[in-house]
C-alpha positions as CSV (number, residue, x, y, z in Angstrom):
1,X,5.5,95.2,77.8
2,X,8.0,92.7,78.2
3,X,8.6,92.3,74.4
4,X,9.2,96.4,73.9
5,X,11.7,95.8,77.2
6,X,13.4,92.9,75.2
7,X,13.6,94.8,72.2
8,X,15.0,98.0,73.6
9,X,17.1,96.0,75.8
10,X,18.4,94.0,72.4
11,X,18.6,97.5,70.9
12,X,20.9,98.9,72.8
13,X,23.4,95.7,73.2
14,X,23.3,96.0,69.3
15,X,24.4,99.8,69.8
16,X,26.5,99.5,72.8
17,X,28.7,96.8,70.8
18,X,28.4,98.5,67.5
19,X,29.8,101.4,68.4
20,X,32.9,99.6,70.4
21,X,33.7,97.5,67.3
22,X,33.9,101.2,64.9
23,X,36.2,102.8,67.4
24,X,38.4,99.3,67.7
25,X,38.9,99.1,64.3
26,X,40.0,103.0,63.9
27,X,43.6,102.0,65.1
28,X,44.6,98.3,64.6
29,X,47.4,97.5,66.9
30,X,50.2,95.1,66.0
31,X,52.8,94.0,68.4
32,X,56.1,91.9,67.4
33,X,57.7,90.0,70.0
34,X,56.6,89.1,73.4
35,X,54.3,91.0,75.8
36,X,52.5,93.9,75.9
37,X,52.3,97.4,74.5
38,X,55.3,98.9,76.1
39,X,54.6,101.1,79.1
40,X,57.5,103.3,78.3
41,X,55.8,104.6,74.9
42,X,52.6,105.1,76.8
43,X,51.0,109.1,77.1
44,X,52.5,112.3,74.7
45,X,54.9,112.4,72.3
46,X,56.1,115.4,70.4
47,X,57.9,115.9,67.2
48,X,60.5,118.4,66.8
49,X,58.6,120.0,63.9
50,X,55.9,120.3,61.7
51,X,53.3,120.5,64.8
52,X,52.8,116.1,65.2
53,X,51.6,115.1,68.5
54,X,50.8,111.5,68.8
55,X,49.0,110.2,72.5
56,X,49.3,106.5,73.0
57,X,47.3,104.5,75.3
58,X,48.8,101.4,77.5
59,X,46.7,99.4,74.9
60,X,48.6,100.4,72.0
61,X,46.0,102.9,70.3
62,X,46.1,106.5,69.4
63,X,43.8,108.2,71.3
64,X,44.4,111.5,69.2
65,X,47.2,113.5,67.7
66,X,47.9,116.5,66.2
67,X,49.0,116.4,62.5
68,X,50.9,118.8,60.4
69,X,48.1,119.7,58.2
70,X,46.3,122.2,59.4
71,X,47.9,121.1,62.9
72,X,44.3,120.0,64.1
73,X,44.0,117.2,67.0
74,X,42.4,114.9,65.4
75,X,40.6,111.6,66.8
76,X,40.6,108.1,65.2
77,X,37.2,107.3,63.9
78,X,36.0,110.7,64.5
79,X,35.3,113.8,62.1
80,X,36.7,116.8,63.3
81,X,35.4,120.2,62.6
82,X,37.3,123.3,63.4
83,X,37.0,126.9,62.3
84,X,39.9,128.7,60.7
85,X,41.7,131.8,61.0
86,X,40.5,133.1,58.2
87,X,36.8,132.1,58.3
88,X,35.1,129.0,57.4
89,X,35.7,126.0,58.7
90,X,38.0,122.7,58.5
91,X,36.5,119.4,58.7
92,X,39.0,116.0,59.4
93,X,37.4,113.0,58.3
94,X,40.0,110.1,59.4
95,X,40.5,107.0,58.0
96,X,42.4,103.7,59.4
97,X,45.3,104.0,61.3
98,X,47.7,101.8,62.2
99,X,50.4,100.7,65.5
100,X,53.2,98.4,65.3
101,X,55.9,98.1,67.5
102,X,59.0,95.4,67.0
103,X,60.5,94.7,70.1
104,X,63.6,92.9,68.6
105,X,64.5,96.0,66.8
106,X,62.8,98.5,69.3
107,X,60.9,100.3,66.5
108,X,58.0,102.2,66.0
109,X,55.7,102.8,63.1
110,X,52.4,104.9,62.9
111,X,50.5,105.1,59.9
112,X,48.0,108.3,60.2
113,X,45.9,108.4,56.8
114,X,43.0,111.5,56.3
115,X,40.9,109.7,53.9
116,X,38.9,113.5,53.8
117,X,39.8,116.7,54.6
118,X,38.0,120.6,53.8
119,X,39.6,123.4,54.8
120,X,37.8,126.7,54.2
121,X,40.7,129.6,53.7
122,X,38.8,133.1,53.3
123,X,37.2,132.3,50.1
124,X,39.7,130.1,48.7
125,X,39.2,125.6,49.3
126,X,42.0,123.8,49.8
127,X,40.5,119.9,49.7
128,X,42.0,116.4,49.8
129,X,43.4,113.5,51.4
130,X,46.7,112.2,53.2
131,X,48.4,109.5,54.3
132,X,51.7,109.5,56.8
133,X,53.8,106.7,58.3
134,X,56.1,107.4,60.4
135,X,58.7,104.9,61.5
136,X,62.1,104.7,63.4
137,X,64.0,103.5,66.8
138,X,63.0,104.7,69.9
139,X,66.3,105.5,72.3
140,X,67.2,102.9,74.9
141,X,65.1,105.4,78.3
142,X,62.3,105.3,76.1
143,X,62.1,109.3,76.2
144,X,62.7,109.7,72.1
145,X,61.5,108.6,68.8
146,X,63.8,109.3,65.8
147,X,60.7,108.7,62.9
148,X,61.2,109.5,59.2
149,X,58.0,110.4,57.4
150,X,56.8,108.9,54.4
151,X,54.0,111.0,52.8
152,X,51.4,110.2,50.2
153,X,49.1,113.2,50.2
154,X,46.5,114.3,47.3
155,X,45.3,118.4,47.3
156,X,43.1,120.3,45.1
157,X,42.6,123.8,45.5
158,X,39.1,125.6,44.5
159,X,39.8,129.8,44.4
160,X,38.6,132.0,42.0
161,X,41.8,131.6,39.5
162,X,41.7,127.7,39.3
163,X,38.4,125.4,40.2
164,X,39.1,121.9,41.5
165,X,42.6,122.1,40.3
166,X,44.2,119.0,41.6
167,X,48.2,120.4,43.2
168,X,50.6,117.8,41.4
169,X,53.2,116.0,43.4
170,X,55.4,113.6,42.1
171,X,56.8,110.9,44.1
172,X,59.9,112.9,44.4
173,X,59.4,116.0,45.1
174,X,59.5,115.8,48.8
175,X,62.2,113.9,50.2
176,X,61.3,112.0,53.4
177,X,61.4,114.0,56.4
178,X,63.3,113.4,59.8
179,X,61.1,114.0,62.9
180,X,62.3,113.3,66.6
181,X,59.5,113.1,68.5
182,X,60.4,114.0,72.9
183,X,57.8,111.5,74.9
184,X,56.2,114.8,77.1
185,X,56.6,115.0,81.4
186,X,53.6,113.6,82.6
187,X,51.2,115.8,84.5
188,X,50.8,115.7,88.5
């Protein structure tokens, strides 16, 4: 009896630390200069456009946002399934993401990367993955982000004209995008 006590006991360490170390390592947190994640960029910041909301914790980490495809709060380390407007569904599949703030230069960057995405429009697929940093100076109150957006992003459609045709995008043909992102009022 002891030994199956033990053994579940050693089980669920195993599990308990297991599944710390996966969400950890969803959002690696860097920090230049001395001290900690700044409290000022701590809670809900929203961009301007394109539908990004990024929530930081006081450590640093993302603890969701909303990203311009599909505008879908995602989770790091989670897959997110939603159902669309159109029927079907939408599944998120995240990859690593990424925190670094300078404080000599009071900047920001936020690297966001999909590594899978579905989304099920009517009977039409649109499938892929993305990648986004976003990076810039945050003001002097600490109430705004001015971030440009550098996007890598790979989509293939599936409808009943083209199957798995891969959308081509060369590294031009979006110029980087300007986002200023407001940190939200905090609740009551």
């Amino acid at each position: 009896m002891k030994r199956l006590a033990a053994a579940t006991l050693c089980g669920l360490l195993f599990a308990l630390l297991h599944g710390c170390q996966s969400k950890q390592s969803s959002v690696e947190v860097i920090i230049e200069g001395e001290g900690p994640f700044p409290d000022f960029l701590v809670g809900t910041w929203k961009a301007d456009t394109g539908g990004w909301e990024i929530v930081f914790e006081p450590d640093g980490t993302i603890s969701s946002a909303v990203v311009s495809i599909g505008r879908v709060r995602l989770k790091p380390g989670q897959v997110t399934t939603v159902p669309m407007q159109l029927g079907g569904k939408g599944v998120f599949k995240p990859g690593p993401w990424m925190v670094r703030y300078s404080y000599a230069q009071r900047e920001l960057l936020v690297e966001i990367t999909i590594n899978e995405f579905r989304t099920e429009l009517g009977d039409d697929v649109l499938k892929g993955s993305t990648h986004d940093v976003l990076v810039g100076s945050v003001s002097a109150d600490g109430r705004l982000w001015w971030a440009e957006r550098f996007s890598r992003a790979q989509y293939i459609a599936d409808t009943k004209q083209y199957h798995n045709r891969k959308l081509a995008f060369e590294p031009g043909d979006k110029p980087i995008e300007g986002l200023l992102f407001r940190k939200a009022a905090e609740s009551p």
